[in-house]
CHARMM internal coordinates of N, CA and C (Angstrom, degrees):
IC EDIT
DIST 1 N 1 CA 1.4362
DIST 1 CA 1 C 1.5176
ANGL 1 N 1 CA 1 C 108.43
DIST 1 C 2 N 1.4101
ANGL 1 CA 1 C 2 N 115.83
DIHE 1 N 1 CA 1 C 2 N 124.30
DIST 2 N 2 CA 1.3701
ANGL 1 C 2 N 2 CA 119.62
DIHE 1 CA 1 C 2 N 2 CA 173.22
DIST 2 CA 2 C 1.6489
ANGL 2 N 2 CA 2 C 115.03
DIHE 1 C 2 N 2 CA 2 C -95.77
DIST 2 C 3 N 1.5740
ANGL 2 CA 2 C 3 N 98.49
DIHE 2 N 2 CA 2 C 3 N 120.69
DIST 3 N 3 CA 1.0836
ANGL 2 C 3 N 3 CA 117.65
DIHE 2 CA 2 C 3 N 3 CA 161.34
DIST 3 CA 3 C 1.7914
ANGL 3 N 3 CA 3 C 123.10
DIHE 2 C 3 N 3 CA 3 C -43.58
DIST 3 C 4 N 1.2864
ANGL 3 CA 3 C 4 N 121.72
DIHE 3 N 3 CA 3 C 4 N 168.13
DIST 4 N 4 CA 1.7766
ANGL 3 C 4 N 4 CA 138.82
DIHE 3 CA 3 C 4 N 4 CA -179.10
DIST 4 CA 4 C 1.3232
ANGL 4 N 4 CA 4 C 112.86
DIHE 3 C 4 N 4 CA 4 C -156.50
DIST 4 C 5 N 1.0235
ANGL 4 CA 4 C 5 N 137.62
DIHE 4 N 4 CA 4 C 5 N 119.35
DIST 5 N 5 CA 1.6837
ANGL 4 C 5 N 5 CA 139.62
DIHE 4 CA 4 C 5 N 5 CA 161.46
DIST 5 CA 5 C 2.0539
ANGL 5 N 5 CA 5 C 91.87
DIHE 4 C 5 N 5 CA 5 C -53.81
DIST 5 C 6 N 1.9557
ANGL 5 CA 5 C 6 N 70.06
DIHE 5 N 5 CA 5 C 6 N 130.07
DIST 6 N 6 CA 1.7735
ANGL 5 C 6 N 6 CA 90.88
DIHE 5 CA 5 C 6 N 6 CA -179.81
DIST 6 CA 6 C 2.0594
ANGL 6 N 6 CA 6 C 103.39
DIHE 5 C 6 N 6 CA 6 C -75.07
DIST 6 C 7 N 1.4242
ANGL 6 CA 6 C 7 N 98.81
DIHE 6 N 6 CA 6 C 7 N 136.13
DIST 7 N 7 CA 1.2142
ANGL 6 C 7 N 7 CA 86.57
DIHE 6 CA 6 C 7 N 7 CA 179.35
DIST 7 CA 7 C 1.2590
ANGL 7 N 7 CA 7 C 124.68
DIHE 6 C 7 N 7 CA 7 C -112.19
DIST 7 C 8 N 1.4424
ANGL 7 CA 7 C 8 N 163.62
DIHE 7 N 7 CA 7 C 8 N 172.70
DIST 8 N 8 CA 1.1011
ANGL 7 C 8 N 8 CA 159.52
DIHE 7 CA 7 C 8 N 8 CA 148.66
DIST 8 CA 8 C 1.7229
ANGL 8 N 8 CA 8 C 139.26
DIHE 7 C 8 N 8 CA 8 C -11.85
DIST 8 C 9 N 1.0094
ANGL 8 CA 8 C 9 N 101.49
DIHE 8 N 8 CA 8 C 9 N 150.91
DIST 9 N 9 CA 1.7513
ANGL 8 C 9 N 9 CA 79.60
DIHE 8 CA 8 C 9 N 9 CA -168.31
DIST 9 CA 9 C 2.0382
ANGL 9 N 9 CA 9 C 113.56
DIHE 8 C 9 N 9 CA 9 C -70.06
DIST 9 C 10 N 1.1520
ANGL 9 CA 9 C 10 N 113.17
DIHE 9 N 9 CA 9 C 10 N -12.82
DIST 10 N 10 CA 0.9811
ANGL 9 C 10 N 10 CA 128.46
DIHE 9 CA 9 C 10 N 10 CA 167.54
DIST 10 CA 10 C 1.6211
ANGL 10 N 10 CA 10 C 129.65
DIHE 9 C 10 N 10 CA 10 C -43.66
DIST 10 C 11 N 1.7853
ANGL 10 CA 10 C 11 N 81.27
DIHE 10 N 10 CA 10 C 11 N -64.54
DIST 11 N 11 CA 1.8047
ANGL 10 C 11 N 11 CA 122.11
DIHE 10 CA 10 C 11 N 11 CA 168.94
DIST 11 CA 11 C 1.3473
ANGL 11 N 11 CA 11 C 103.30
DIHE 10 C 11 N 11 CA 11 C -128.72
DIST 11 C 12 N 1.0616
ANGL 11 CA 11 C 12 N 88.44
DIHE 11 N 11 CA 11 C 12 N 86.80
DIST 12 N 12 CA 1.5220
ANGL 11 C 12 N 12 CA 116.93
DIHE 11 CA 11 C 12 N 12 CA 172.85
DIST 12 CA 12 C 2.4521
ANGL 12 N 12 CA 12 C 107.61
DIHE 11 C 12 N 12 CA 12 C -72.09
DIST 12 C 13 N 1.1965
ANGL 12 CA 12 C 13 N 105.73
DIHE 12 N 12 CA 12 C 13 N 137.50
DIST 13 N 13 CA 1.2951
ANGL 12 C 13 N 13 CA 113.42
DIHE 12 CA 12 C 13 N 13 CA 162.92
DIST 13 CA 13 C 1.6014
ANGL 13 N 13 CA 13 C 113.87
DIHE 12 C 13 N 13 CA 13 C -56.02
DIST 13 C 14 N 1.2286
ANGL 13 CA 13 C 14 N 126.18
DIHE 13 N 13 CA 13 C 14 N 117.49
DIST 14 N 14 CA 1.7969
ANGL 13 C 14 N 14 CA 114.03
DIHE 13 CA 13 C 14 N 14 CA 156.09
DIST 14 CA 14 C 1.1292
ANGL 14 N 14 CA 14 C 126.61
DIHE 13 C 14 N 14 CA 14 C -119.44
DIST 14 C 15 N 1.6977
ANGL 14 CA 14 C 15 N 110.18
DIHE 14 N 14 CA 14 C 15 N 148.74
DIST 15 N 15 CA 1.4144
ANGL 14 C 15 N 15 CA 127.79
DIHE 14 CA 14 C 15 N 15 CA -135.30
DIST 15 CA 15 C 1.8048
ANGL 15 N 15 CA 15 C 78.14
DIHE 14 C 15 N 15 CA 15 C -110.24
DIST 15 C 16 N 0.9705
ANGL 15 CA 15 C 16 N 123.45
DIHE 15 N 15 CA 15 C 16 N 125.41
DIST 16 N 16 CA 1.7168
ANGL 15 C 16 N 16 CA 121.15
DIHE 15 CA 15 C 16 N 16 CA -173.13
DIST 16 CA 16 C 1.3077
ANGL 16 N 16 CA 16 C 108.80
DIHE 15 C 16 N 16 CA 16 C -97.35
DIST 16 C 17 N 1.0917
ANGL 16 CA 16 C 17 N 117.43
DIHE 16 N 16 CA 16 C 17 N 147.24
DIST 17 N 17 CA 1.4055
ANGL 16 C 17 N 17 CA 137.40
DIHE 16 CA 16 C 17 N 17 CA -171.15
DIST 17 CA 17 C 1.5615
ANGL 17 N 17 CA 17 C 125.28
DIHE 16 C 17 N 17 CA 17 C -155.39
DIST 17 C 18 N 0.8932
ANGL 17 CA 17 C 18 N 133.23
DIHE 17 N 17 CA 17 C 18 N 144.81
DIST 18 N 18 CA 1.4656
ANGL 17 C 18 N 18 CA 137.35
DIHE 17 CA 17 C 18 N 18 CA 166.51
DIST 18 CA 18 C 1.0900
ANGL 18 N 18 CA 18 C 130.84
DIHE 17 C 18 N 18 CA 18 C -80.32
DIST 18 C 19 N 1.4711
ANGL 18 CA 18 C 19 N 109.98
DIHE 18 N 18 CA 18 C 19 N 88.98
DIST 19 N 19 CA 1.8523
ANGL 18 C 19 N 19 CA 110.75
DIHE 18 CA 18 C 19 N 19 CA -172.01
DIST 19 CA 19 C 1.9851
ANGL 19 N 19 CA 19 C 109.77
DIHE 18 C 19 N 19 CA 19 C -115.58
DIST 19 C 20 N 0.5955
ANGL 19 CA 19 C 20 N 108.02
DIHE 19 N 19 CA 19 C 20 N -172.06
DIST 20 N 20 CA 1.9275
ANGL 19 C 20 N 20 CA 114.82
DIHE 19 CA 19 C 20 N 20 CA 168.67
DIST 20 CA 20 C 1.5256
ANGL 20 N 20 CA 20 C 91.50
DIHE 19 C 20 N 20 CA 20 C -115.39
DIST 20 C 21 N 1.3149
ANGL 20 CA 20 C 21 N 137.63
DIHE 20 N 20 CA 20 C 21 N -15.41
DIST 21 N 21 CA 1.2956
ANGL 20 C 21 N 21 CA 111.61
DIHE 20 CA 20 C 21 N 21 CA -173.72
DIST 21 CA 21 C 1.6086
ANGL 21 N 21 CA 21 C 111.87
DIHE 20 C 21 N 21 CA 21 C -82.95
DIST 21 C 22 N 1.2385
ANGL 21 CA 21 C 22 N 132.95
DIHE 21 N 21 CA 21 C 22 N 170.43
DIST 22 N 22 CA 1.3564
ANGL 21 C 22 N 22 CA 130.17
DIHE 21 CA 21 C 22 N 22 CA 170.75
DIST 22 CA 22 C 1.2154
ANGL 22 N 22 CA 22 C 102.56
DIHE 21 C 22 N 22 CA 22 C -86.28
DIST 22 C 23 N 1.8025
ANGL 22 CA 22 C 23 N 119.12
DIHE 22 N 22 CA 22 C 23 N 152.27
DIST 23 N 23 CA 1.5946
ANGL 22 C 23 N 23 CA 122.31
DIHE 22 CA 22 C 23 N 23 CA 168.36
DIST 23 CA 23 C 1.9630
ANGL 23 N 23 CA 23 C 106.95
DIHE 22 C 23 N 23 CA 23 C 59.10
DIST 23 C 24 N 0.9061
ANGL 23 CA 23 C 24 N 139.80
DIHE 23 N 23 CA 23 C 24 N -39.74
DIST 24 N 24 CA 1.0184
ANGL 23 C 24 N 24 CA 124.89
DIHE 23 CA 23 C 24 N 24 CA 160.35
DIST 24 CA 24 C 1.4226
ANGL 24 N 24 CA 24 C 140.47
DIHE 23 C 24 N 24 CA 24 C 4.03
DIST 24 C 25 N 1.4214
ANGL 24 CA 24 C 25 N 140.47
DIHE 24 N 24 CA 24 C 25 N 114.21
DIST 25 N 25 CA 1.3451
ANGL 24 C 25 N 25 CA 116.20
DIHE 24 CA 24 C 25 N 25 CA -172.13
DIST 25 CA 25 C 1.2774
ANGL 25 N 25 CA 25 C 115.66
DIHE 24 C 25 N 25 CA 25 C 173.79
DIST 25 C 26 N 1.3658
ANGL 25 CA 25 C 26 N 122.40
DIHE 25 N 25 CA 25 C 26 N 171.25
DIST 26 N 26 CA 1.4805
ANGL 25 C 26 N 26 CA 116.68
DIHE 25 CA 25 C 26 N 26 CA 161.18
DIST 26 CA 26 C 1.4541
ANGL 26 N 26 CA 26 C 118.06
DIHE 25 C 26 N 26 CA 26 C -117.76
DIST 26 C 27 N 1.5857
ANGL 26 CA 26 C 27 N 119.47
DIHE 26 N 26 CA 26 C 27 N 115.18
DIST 27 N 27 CA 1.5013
ANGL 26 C 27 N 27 CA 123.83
DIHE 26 CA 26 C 27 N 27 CA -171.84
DIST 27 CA 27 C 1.5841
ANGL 27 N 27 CA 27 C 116.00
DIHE 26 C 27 N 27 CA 27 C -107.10
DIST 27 C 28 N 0.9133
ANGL 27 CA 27 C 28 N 134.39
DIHE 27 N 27 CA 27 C 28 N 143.46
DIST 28 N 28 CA 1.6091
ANGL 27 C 28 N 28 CA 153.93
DIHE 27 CA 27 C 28 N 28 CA 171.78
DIST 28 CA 28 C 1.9332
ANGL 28 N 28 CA 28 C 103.96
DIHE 27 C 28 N 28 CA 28 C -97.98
DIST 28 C 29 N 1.2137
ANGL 28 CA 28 C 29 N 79.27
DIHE 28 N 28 CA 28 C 29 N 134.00
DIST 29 N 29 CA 1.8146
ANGL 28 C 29 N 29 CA 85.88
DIHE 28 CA 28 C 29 N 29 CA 163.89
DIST 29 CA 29 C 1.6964
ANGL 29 N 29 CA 29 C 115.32
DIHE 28 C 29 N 29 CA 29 C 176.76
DIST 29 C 30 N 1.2988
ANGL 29 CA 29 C 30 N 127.96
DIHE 29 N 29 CA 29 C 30 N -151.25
DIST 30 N 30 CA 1.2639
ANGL 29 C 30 N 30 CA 131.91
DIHE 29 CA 29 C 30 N 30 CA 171.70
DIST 30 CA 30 C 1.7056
ANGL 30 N 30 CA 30 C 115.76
DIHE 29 C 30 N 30 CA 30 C -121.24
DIST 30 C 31 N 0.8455
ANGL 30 CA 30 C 31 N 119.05
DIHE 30 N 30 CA 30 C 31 N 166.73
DIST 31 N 31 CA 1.5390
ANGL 30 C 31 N 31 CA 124.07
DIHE 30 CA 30 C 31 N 31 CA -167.27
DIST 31 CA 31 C 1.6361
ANGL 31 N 31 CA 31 C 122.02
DIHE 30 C 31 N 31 CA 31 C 47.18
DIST 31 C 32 N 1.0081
ANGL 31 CA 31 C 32 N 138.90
DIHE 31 N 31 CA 31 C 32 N -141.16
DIST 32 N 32 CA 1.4650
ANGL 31 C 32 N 32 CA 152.60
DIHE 31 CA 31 C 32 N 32 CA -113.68
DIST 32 CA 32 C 1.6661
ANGL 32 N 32 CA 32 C 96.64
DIHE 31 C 32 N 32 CA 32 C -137.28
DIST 32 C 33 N 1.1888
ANGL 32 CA 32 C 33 N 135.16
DIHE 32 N 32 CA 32 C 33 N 103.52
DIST 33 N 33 CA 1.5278
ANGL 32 C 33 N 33 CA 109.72
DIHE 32 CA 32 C 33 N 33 CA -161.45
DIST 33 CA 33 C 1.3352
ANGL 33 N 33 CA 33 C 101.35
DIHE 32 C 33 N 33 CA 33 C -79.65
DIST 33 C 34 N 1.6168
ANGL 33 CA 33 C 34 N 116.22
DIHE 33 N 33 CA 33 C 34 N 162.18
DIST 34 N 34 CA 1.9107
ANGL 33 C 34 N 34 CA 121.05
DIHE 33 CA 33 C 34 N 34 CA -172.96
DIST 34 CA 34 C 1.0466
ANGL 34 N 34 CA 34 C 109.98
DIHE 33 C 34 N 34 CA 34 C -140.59
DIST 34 C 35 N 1.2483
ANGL 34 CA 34 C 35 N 98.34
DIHE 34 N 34 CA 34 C 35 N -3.78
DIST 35 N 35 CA 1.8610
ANGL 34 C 35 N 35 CA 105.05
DIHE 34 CA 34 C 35 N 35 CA -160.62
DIST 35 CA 35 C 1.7362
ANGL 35 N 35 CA 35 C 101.76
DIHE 34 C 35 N 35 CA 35 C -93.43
DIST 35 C 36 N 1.5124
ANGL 35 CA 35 C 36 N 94.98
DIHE 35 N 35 CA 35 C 36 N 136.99
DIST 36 N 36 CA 2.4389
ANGL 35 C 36 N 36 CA 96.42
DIHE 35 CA 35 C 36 N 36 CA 168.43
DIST 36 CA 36 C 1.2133
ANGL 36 N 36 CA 36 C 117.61
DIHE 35 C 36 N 36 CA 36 C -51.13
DIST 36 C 37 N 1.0058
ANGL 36 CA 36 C 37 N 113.09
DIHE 36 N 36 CA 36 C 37 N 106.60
DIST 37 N 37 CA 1.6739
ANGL 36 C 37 N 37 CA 95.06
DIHE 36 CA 36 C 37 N 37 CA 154.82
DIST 37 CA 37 C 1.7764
ANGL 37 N 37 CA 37 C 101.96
DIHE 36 C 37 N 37 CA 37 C -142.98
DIST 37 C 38 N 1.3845
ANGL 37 CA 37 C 38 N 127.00
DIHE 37 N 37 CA 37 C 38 N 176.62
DIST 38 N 38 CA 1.3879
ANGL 37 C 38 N 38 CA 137.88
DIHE 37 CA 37 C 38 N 38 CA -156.05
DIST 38 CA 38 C 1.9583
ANGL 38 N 38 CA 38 C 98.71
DIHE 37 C 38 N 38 CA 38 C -84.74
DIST 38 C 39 N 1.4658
ANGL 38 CA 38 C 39 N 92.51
DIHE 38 N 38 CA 38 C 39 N 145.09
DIST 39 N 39 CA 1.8127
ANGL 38 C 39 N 39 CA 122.92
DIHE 38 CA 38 C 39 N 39 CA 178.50
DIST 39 CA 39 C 1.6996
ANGL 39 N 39 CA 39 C 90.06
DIHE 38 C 39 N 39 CA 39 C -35.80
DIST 39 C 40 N 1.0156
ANGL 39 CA 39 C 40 N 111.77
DIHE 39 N 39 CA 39 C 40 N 142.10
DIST 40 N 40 CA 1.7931
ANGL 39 C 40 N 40 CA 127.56
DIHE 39 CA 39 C 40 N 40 CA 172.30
DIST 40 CA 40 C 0.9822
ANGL 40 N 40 CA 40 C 120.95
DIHE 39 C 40 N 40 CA 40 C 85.97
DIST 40 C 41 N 1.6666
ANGL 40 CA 40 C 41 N 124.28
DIHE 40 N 40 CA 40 C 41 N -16.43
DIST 41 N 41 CA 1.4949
ANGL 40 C 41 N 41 CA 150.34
DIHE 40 CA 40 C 41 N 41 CA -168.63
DIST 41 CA 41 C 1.8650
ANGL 41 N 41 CA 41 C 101.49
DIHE 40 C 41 N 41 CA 41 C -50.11
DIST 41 C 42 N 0.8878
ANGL 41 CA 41 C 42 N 125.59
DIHE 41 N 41 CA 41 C 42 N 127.28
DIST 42 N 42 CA 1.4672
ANGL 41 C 42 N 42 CA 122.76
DIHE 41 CA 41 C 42 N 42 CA -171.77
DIST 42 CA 42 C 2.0081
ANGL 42 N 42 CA 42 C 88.30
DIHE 41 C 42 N 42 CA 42 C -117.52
DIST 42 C 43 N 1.7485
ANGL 42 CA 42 C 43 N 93.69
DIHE 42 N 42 CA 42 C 43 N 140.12
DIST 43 N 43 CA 1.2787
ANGL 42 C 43 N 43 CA 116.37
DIHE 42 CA 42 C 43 N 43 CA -179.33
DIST 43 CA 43 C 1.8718
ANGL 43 N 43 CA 43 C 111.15
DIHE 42 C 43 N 43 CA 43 C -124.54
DIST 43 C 44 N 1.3409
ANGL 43 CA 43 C 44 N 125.88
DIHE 43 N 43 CA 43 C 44 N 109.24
DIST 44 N 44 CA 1.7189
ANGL 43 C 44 N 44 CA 126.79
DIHE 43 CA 43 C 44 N 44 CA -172.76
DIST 44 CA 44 C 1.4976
ANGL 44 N 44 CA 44 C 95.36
DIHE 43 C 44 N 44 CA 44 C -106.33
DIST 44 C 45 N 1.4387
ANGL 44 CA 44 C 45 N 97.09
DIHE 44 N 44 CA 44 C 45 N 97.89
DIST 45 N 45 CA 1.6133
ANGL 44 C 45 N 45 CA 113.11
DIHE 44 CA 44 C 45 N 45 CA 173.33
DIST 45 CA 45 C 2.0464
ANGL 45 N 45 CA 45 C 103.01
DIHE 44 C 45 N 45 CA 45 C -78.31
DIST 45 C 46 N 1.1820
ANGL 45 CA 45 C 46 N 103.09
DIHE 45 N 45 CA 45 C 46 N 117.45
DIST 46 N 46 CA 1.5159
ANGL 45 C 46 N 46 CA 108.93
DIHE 45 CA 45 C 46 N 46 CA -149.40
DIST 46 CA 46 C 1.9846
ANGL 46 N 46 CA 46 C 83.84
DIHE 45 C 46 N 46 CA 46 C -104.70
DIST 46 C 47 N 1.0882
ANGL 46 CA 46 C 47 N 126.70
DIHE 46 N 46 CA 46 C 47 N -12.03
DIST 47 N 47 CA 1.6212
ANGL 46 C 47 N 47 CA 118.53
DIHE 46 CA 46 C 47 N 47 CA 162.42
DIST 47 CA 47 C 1.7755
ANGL 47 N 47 CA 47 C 116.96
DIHE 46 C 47 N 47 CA 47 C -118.92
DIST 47 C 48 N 1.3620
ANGL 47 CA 47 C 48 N 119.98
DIHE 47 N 47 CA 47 C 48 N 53.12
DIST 48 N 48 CA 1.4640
ANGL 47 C 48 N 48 CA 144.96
DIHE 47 CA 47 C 48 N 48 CA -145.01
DIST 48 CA 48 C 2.1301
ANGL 48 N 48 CA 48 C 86.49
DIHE 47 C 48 N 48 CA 48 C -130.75
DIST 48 C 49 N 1.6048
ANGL 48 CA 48 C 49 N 92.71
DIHE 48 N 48 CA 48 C 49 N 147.17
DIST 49 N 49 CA 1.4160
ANGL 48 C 49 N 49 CA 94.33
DIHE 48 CA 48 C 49 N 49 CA 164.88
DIST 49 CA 49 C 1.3759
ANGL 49 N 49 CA 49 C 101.06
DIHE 48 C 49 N 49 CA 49 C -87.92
DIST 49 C 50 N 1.7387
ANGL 49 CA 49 C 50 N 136.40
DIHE 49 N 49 CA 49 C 50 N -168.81
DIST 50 N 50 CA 1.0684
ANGL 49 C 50 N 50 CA 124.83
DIHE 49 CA 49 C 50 N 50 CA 179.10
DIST 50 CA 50 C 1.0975
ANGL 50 N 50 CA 50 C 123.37
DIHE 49 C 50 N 50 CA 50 C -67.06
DIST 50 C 51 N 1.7499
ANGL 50 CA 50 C 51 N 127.25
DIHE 50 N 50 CA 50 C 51 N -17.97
DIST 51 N 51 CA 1.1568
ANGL 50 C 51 N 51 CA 119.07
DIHE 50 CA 50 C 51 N 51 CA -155.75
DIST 51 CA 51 C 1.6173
ANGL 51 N 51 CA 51 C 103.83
DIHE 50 C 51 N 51 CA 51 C -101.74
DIST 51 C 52 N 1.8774
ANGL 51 CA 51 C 52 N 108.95
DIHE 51 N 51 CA 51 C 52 N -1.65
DIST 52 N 52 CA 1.0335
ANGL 51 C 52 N 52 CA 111.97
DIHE 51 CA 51 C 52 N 52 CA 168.68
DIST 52 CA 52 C 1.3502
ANGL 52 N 52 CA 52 C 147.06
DIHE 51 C 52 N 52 CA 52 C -99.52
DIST 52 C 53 N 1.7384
ANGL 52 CA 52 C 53 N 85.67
DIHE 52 N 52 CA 52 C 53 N 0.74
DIST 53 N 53 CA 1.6869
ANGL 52 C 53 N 53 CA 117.99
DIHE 52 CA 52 C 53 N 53 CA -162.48
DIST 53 CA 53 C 1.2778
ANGL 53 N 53 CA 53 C 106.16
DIHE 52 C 53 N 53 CA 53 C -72.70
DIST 53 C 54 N 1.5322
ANGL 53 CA 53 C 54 N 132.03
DIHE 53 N 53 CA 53 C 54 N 10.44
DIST 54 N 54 CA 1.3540
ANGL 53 C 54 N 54 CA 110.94
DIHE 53 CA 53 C 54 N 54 CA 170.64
DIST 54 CA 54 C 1.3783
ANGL 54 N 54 CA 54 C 105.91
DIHE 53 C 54 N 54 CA 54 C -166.04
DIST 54 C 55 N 1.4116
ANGL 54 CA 54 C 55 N 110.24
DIHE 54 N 54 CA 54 C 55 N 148.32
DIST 55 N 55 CA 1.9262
ANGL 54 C 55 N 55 CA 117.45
DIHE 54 CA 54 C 55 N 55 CA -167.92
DIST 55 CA 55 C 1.1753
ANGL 55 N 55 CA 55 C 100.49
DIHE 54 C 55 N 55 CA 55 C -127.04
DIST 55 C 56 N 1.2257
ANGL 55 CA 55 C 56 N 124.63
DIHE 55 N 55 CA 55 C 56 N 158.94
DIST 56 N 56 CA 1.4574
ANGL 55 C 56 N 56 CA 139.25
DIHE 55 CA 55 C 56 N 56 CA 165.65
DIST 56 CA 56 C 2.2343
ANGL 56 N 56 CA 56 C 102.74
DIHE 55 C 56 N 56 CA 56 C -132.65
DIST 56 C 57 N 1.3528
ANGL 56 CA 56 C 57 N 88.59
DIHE 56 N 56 CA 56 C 57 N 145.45
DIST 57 N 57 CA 1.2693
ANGL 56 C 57 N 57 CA 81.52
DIHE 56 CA 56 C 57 N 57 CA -167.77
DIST 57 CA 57 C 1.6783
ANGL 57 N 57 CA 57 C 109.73
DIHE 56 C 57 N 57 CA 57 C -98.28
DIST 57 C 58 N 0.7923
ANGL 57 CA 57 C 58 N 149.91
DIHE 57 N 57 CA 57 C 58 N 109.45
DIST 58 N 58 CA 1.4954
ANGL 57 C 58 N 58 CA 159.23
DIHE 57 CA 57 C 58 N 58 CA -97.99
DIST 58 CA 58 C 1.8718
ANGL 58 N 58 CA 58 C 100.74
DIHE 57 C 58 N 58 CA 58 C -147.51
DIST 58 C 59 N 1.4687
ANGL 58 CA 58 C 59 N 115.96
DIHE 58 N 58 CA 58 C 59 N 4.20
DIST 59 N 59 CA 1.1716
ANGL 58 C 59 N 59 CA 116.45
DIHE 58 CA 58 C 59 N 59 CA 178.17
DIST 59 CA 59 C 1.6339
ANGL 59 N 59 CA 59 C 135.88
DIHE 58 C 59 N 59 CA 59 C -55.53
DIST 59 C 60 N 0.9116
ANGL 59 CA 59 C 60 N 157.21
DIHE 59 N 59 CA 59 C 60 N 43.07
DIST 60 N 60 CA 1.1117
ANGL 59 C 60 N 60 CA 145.74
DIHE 59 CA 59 C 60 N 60 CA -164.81
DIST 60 CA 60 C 1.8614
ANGL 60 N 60 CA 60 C 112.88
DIHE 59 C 60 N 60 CA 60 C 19.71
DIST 60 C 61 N 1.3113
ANGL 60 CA 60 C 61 N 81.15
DIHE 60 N 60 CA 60 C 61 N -72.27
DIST 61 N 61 CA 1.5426
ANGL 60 C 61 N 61 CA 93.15
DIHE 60 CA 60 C 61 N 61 CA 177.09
DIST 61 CA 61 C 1.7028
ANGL 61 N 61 CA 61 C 138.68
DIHE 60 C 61 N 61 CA 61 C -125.46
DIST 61 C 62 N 1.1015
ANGL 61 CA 61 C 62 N 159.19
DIHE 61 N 61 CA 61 C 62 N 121.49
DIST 62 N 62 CA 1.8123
ANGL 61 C 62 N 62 CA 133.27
DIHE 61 CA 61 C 62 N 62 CA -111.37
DIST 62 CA 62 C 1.4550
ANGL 62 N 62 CA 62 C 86.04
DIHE 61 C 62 N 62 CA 62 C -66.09
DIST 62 C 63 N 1.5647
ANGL 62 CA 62 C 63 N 100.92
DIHE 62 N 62 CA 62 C 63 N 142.13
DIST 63 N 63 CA 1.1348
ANGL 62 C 63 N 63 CA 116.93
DIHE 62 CA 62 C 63 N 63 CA -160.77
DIST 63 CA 63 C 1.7309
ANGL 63 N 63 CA 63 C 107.23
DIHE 62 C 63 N 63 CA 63 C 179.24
DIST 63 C 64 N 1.3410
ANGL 63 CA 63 C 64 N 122.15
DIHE 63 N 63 CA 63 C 64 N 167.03
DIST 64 N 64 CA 1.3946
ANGL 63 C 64 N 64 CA 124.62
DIHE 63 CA 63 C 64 N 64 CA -177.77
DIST 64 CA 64 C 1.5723
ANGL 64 N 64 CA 64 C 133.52
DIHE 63 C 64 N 64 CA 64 C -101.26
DIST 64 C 65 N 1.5924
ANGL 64 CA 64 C 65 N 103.76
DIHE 64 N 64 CA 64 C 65 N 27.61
DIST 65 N 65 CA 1.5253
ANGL 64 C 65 N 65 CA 109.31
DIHE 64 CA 64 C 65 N 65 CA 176.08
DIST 65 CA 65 C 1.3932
ANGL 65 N 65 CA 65 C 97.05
DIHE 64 C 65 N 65 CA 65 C -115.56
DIST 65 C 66 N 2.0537
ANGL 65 CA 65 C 66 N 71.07
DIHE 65 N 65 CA 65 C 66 N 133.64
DIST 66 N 66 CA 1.4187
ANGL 65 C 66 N 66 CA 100.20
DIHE 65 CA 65 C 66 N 66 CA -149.39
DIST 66 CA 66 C 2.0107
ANGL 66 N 66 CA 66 C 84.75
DIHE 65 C 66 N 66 CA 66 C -134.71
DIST 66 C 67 N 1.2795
ANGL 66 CA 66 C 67 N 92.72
DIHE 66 N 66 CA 66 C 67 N 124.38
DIST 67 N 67 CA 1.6626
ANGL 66 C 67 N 67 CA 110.02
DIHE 66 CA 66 C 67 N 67 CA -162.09
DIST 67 CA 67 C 1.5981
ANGL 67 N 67 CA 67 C 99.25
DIHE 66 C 67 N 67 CA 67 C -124.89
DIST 67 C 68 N 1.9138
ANGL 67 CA 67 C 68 N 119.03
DIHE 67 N 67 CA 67 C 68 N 132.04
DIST 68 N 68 CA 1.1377
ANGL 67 C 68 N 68 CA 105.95
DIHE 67 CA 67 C 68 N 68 CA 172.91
DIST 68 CA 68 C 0.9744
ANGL 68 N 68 CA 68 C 112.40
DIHE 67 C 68 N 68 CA 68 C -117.16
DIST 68 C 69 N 1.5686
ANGL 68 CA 68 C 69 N 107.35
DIHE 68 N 68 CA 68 C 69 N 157.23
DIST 69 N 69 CA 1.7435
ANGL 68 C 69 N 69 CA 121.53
DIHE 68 CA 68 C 69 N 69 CA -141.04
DIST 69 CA 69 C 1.7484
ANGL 69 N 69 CA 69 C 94.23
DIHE 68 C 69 N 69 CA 69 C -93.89
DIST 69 C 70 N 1.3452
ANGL 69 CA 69 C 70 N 115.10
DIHE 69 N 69 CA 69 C 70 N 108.91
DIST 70 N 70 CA 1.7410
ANGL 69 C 70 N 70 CA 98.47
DIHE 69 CA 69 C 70 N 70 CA 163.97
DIST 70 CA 70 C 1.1076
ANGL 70 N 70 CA 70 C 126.18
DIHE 69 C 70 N 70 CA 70 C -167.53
END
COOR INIT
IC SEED 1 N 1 CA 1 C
IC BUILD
């Protein structure tokens, strides 16, 4: 398994996958995520207390609401 430097919530890390949706994905990074990406999109805030350690992106459409799961 190959490792990636975790990146920012900005520039977020992505975990690649094969979907039909656009932007879709699962990303790693630090802080608050801000960045578009598509409805279901899961975000692992890796310097988060627990209740902050994880987002789902809740957009209608790719977009930046960013909701944490807990």
């Amino acid at each position: 398994m190959n490792g990636a430097a975790i990146g920012s919530g900005t520039v977020p890390t992505l975990v690649t996958f094969y979907s039909t949706t656009a932007n879709l994905g699962i990303y790693s990074g630090t802080g608050i995520p801000s960045f578009s990406s598509a409805q279901g999109s899961l975000y692992i805030r890796v310097d988060g207390a627990a209740a902050t350690a994880l987002y789902l992106n809740t957009s209608v459409t790719s977009g930046t609401t960013w909701t944490a799961v807990t």
